[in-house]
N, C-alpha and C positions, 0 to 999 in steps of 0.2 A: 504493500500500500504506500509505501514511503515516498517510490519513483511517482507516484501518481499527487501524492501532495506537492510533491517540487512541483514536477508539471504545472496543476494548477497555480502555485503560487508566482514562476515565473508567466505565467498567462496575464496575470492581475498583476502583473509587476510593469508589462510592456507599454510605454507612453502612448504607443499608436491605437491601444488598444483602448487605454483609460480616455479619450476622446468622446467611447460611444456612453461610457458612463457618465461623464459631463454633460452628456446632450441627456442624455437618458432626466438627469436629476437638476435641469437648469431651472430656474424660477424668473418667467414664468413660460412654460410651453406654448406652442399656436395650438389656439384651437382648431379644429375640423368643420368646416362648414356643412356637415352631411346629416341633417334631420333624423331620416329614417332609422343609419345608425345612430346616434343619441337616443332617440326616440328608445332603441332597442335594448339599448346600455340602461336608460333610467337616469341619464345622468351625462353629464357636460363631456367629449370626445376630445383626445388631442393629438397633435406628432413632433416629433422632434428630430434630428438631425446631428448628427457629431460636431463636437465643440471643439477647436486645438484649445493647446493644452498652454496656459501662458503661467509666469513664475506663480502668483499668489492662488491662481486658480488649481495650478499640479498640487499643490503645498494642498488647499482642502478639499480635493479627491483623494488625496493619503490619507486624511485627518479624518476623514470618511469611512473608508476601508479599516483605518485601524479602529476606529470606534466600532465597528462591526463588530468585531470579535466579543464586543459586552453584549451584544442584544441579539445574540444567534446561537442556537442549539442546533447542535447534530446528533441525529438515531438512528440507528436500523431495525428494521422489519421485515417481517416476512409474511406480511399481509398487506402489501401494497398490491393494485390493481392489476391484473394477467400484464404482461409486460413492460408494464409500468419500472424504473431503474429508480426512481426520486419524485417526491412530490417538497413544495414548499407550502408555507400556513402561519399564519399569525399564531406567536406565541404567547405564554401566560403572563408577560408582563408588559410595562413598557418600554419604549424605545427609548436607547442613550442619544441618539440622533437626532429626532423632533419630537418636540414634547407633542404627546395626544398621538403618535404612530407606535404603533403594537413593536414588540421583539420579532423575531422569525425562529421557526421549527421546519430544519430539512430532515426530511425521513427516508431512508435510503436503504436500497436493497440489501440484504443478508446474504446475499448470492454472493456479492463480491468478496465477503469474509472467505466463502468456503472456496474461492477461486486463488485467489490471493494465499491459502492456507494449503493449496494445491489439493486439499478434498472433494471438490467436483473439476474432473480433468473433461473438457471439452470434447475430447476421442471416444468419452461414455456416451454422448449425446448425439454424437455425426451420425451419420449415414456411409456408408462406403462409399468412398469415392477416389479419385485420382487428383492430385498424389496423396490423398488423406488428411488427416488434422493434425499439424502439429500444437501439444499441447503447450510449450513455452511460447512457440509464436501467438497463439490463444490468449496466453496470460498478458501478455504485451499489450494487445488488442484492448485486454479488459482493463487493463492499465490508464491505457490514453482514453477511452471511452468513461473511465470513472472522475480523471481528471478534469474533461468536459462536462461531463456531467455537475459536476462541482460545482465548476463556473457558473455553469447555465439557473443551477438555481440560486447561486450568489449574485446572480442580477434581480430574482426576481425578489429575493431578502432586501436588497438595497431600496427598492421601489418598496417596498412595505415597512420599511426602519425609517423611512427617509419624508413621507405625506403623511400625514394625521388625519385620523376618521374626523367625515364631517355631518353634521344633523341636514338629513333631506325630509324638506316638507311635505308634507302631502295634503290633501283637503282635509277639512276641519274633522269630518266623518273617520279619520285613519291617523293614528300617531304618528307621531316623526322620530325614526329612528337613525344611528349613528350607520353610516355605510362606507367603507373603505375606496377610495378614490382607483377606476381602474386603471393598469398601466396604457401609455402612449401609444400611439401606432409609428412605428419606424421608418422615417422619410413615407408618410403618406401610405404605407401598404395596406395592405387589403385585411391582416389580423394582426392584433396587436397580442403578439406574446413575445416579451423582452430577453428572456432565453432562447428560441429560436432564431431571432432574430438576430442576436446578438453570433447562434453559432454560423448560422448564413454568412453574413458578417465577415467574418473571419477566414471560416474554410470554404465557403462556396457554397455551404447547403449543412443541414442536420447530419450528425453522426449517427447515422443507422446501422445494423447488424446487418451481415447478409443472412438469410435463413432462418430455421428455426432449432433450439427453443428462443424464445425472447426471454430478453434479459441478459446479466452481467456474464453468462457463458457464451462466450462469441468463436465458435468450431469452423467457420468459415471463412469471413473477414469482414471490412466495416464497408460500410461504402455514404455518399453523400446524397441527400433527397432535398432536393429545392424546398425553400419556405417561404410562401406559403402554397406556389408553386398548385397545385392542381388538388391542394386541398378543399373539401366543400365542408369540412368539419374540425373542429380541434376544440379540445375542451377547455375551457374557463377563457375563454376568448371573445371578442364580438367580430363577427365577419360579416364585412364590407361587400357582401353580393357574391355571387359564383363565378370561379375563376373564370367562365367562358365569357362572359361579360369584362372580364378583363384582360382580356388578349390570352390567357392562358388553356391554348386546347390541347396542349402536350406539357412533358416535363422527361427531362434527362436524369438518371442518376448513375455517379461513376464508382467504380469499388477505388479504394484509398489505398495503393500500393504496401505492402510491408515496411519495405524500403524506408518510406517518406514514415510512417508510423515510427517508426525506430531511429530513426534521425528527428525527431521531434523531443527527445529527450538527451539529446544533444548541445553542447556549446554549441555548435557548427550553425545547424540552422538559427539559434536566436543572434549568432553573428549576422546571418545573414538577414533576418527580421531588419534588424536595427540597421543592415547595409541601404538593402533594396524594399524596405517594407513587407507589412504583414501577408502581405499577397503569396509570399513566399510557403506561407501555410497553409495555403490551399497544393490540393492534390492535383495530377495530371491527367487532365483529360484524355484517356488513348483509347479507353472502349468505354462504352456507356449504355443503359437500359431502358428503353424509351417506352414510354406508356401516354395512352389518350385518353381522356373523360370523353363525359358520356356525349354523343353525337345530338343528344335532343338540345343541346343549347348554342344555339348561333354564335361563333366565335366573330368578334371585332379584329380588326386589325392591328396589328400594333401597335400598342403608343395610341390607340383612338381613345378618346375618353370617353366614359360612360356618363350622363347625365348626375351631377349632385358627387363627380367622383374624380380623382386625378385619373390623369394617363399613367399607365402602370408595361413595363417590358415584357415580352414574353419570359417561360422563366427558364426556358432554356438559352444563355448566354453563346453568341457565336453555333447559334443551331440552328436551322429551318426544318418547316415544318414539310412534310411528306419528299425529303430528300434524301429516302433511305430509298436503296434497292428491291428487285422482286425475291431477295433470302434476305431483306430487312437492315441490310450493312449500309451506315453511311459512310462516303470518302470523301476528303478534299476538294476532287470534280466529280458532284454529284450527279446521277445517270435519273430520266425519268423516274420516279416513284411513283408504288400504291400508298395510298394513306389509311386502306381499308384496315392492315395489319394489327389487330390490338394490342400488340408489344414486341418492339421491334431492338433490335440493335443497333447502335450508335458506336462508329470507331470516332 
């Protein structure tokens, strides 16, 4: 577990990275001009955008982070939801951070104990296949995917140590009760959850497992899933309309080399972070897995905006749409395509 707390701590150490936290936690965010979601939320909508990082402003994103460690508890369970790794939730007391904002309680899988402890080895759980599972490469896997994990719910602790519950009114007939302010939508996108967005952000997309079981045993490898990407649901969220309405009628997702997984706990690559930027922790694109929603909703064109909605990219970045071949492979110089394929490959 050790290699995995560096990881994260040099993750939350990286300037380029505490940017998205500044934007995340500036006072005060732009509001959303979008009714319907507000309407849906219950309550005022906002977005934000990366702040650079200036002398007095680094200095109270530390003073932040390190105040964190008062108002955050960490547990394991083994009654979190079927493949659920971590959930975050207001804790039993108050925030060291703003007065009237709850502590946080991260609750985290018990899986990783027995991986880490090398009591559940990965090769009990594979399938046979070529060249098989290596179980140290496994651990690795689960290694960098808990130390993400970390992160991700360490953004969403900040956002909940960081705004204080506020009294919403209702008509005279219904009390008014205290309700927790929801997080931002991230440069305008389409769901607002500050963990995903945050791991997009960074790698190119969410840290997924390839295969099954889910959870912190990973006998396969990791791979990256756009966010929010061709999602039509995510939980504790508000989303902003269905991706086909937002130019998104496909989505890529790449598996994350070893290679790059294992140079992640490396000097080498945070040299290169700090050389050539964070970009550098994204993986390489060389095969990909392409999947379509559902045909009943009329896809927009790129960049077109929807009524009441920003223009939003496809979310597959340097991809077109139906420029796979008739065995689903896309190249460089794309040959006619079907689009009929429901999951296609992507070199």
């Amino acid at each position: 577990m050790l290699p995995a707390l560096k990881l994260a701590s040099r993750i939350l150490d990286e300037p380029q990275i505490l940017t998205y936290i500044k934007g995340a936690l500036k006072k005060s965010l732009t509001q959303i001009n979008d009714d319907e979601a507000a309407n849906k939320a219950g309550q005022p909508l906002y977005t934000f955008s990366n702040e650079p990082l200036k002398d007095w402003t680094s200095e109270e994103i530390w003073h932040t982070l390190w105040t964190l460690r008062e108002c955050i508890t960490f547990r394991f369970s083994a009654h979190l939801p079927y493949g659920c790794m971590a959930m975050c939730g207001g804790g039993d007391t108050g925030s060291m951070i703003a007065i009237g904002a709850h502590s946080a309680k991260i609750t985290l899988s018990n899986q990783f104990f027995g991986v880490f402890r090398r009591k559940l080895k990965a090769s009990q759980f594979s399938k046979p296949w070529n060249p098989g599972t290596h179980d140290e490469s496994a651990v690795l896997r689960s290694q960098f995917a808990f130390a993400v994990t970390l992160v991700h719910e360490v953004m969403h602790a900040l956002w909940l140590t960081s705004n204080p519950a506020y009294v919403q009114h209702y008509a005279p007939t219904n009390p008014s009760q205290w309700v927790n302010r929801l997080e931002p939508f991230y440069r305008d996108g389409r769901m607002n959850e500050l963990g995903a967005c945050w791991e997009t952000h960074v790698f190119g997309g969410n840290i997924h497992m390839l295969g099954y079981p889910h959870g912190a045993i990973m006998p396969y490898g990791l791979t990256t899933v756009p966010f929010p990407g061709t999602w039509e649901f995510y939980p504790s969220v508000i989303n902003r309309g269905n991706p086909r309405k937002w130019g998104h009628g496909w989505q890529t997702t790449y598996p994350i080399q070893m290679k790059h997984i294992r140079k992640m706990f490396t000097n080498e690559m945070w040299d290169e972070v700090q050389r050539y930027g964070i970009k550098r922790l994204r993986r390489e694109r060389k095969l990909g897995y392409r999947s379509y929603v559902d045909s009943k909703y009329p896809a927009l064109a790129a960049g077109k905006a929807v009524s009441g909605q920003a223009p939003s990219p496809t979310s597959s970045v340097d991809s077109k749409e139906g420029e796979e071949d008739h065995q689903g492979v896309v190249r460089r110089e794309p040959p006619t395509a079907t689009e009929g394929n429901s999951f296609v490959i992507v070199s």
